[in-house]
C-alpha positions as CSV (number, residue, x, y, z in Angstrom):
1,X,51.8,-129.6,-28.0
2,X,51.6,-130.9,-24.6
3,X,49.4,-133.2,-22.8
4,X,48.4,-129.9,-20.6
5,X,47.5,-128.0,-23.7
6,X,45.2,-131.5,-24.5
7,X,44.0,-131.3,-21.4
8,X,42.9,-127.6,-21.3
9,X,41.3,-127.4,-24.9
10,X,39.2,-130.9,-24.1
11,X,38.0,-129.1,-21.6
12,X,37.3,-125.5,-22.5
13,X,36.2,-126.5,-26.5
14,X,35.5,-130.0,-26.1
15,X,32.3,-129.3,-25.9
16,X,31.6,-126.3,-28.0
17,X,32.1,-127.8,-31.3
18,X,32.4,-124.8,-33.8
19,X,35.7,-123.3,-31.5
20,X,36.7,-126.9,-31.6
21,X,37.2,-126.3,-35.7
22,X,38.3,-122.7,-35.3
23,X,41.2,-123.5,-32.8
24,X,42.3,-126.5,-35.3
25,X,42.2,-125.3,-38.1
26,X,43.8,-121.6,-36.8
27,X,46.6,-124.0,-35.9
28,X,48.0,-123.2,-39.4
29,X,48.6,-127.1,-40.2
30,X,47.3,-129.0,-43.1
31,X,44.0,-130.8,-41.8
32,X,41.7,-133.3,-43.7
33,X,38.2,-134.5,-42.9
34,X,36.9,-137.7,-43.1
35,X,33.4,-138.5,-44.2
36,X,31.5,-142.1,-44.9
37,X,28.4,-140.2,-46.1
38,X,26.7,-141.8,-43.4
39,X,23.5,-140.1,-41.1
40,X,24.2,-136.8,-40.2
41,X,27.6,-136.2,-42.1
42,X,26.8,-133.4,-43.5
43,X,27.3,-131.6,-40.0
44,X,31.1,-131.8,-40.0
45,X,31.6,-131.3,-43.5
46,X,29.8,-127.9,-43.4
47,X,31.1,-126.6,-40.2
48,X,34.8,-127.6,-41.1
49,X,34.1,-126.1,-44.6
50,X,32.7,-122.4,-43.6
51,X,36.1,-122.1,-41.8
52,X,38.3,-123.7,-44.6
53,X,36.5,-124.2,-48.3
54,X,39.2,-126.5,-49.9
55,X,40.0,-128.5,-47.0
56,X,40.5,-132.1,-48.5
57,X,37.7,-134.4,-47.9
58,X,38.8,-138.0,-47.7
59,X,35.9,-140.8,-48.7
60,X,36.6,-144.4,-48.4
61,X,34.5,-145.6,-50.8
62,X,34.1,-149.4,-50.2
63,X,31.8,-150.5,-53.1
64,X,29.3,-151.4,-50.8
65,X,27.2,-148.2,-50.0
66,X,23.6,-148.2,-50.8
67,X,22.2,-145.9,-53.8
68,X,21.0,-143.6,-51.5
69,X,24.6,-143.3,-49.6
70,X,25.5,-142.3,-53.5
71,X,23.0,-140.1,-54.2
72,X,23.6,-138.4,-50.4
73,X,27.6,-138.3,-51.4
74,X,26.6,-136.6,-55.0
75,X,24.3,-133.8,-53.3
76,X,26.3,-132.9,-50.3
77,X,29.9,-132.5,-52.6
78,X,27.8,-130.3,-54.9
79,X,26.0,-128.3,-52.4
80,X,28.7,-127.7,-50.2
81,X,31.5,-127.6,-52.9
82,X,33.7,-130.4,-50.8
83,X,37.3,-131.1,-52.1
84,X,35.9,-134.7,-52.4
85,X,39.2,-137.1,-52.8
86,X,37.9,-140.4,-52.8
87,X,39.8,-143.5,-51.7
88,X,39.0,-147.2,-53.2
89,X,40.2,-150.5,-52.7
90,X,43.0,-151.7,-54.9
91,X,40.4,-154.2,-56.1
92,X,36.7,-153.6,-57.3
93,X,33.8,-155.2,-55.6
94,X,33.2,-157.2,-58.7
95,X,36.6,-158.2,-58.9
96,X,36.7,-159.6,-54.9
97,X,33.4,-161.1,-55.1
98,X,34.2,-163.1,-58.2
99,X,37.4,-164.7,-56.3
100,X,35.7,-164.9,-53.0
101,X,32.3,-164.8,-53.0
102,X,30.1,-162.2,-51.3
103,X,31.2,-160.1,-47.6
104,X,32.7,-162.0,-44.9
105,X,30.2,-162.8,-41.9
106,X,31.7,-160.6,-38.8
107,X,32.6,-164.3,-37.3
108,X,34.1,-165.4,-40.4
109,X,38.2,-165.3,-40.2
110,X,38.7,-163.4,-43.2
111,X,36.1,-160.8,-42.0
112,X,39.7,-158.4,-40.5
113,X,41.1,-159.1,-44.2
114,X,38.2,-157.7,-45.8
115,X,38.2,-154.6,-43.4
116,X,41.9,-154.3,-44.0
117,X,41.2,-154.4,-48.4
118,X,38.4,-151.9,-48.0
119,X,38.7,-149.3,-45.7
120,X,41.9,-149.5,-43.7
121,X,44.7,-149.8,-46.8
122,X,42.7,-147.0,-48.9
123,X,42.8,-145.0,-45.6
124,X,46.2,-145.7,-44.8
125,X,47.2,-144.7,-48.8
126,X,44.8,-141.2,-48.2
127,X,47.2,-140.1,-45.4
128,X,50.0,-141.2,-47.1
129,X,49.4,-139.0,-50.2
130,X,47.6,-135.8,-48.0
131,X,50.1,-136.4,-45.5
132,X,47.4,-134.2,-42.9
133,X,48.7,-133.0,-39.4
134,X,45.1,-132.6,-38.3
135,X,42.3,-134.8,-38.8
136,X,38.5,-133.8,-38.2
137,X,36.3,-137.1,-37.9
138,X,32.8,-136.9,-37.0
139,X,32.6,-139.3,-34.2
140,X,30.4,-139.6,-31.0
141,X,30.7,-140.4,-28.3
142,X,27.5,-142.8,-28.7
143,X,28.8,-144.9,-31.5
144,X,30.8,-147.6,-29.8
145,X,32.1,-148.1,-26.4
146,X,35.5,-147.2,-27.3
147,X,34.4,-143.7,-28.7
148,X,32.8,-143.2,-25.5
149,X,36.0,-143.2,-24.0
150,X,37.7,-140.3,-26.4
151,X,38.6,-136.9,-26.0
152,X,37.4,-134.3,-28.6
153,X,41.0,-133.6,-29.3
154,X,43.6,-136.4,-29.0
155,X,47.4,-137.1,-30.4
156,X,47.9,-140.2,-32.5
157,X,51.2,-142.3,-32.0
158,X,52.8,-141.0,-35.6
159,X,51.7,-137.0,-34.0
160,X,48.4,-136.5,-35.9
161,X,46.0,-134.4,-34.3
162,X,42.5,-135.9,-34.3
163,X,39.9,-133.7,-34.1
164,X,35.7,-135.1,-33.4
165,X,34.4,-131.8,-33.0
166,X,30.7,-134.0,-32.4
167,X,31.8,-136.4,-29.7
168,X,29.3,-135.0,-27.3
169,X,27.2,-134.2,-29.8
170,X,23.1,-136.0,-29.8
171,X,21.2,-136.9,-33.0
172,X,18.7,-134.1,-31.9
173,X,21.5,-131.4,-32.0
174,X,22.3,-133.0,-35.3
175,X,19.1,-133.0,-36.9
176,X,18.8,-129.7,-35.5
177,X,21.7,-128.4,-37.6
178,X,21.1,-130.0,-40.4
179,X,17.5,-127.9,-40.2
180,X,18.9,-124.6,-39.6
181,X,21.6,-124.4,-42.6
182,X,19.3,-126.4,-44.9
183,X,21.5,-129.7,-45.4
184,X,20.8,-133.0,-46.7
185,X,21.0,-136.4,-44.7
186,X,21.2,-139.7,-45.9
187,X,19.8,-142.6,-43.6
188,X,19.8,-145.2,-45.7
189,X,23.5,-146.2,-44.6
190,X,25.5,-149.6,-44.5
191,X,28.7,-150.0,-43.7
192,X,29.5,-154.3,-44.3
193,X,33.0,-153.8,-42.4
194,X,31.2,-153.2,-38.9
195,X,27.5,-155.2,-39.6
196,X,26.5,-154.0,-37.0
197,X,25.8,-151.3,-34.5
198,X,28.0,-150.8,-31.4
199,X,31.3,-152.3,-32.8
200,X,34.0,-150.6,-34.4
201,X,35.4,-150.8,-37.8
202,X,38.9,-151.4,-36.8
203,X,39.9,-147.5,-38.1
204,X,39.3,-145.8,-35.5
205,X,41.2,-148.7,-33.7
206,X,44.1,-148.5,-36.0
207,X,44.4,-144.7,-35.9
């Protein structure tokens, strides 16, 4: 696929997020989706899903989401019938804690080692053993400063197609969906590797 291909789906699909899916997925390669079970998740996981039923859903659960973020998980997989494959750090949360007392401050030097234990080895291990050649994410373009700055459809160094059908997408047009095809949402959402709002996780970074 050639940067002129790139060019000319970004921008005749990049913005119309359901022929986004269609074109990727009709691209006959093995695709996985991402989820955190965060706000509004439930968006990509059913629109990827009407195309493809059993497309892998990868979780990288970080022993650190709120009961609600479980709860949200439980429902959605259930409702939707996901292909759930969750992904968790070699170590339990009890298990770090114990050692090395509780999360990392973002400031704190071994705040990247923590981010590295939790989300980026169990991620790196889920595309080891799915081996994907396309990759739906639900990113937007409002998230960060560096997701403003993607394309809906990009190339990763090792050739994996990324895929953020969303990018452009606003929490109204979320909400909106998530209204017409009845799906849950889950606000109540924490994720201790970015802390805070605005600043990347280091996967999206990494990948």
């Amino acid at each position: 696929m050639s940067q002129l291909d790139l060019a000319r789906i970004n921008t005749e699909l990049g913005h119309d997020a359901l022929a986004l899916v269609n074109w990727a997925l009709s691209l006959g390669k093995s695709a996985i989706v991402t989820t955190n079970f965060r706000p509004f998740e439930a968006v990509i996981l059913h629109m990827v899903t009407r195309v493809q039923p059993d497309v892998p859903v990868i979780w990288m659960d970080n022993g650190y989401n709120t009961e609600a973020t479980y709860q949200f998980a439980d429902e959605v997989t259930k409702q939707l019938k996901l292909n759930l494959r969750t992904y968790l750090p070699l170590r339990s949360r009890a298990h770090r804690e114990a050692v090395e007392g509780p999360t990392p401050a973002l400031d704190d030097p071994r705040h990247a080692a923590f981010t590295e234990e939790v989300k980026l080895e169990p991620f790196a291990r889920a595309l080891r053993e799915t081996a994907p050649q396309v990759w739906f994410t639900a990113l937007r373009a409002t998230d960060s400063a560096v997701r403003a700055q993607m394309e809906p459809v990009s190339i990763n160094p090792d050739g994996l197609i990324k895929v953020a059908p969303l990018l452009h997408w606003s929490s109204k047009d979320l909400y909106e969906y998530c209204e017409k095809h009845g799906l849950p949402n889950n606000f109540d959402y924490v994720d201790p590797t970015k802390g805070e709002e605005q600043r990347e996780c280091g996967l999206h970074l990494a990948h």
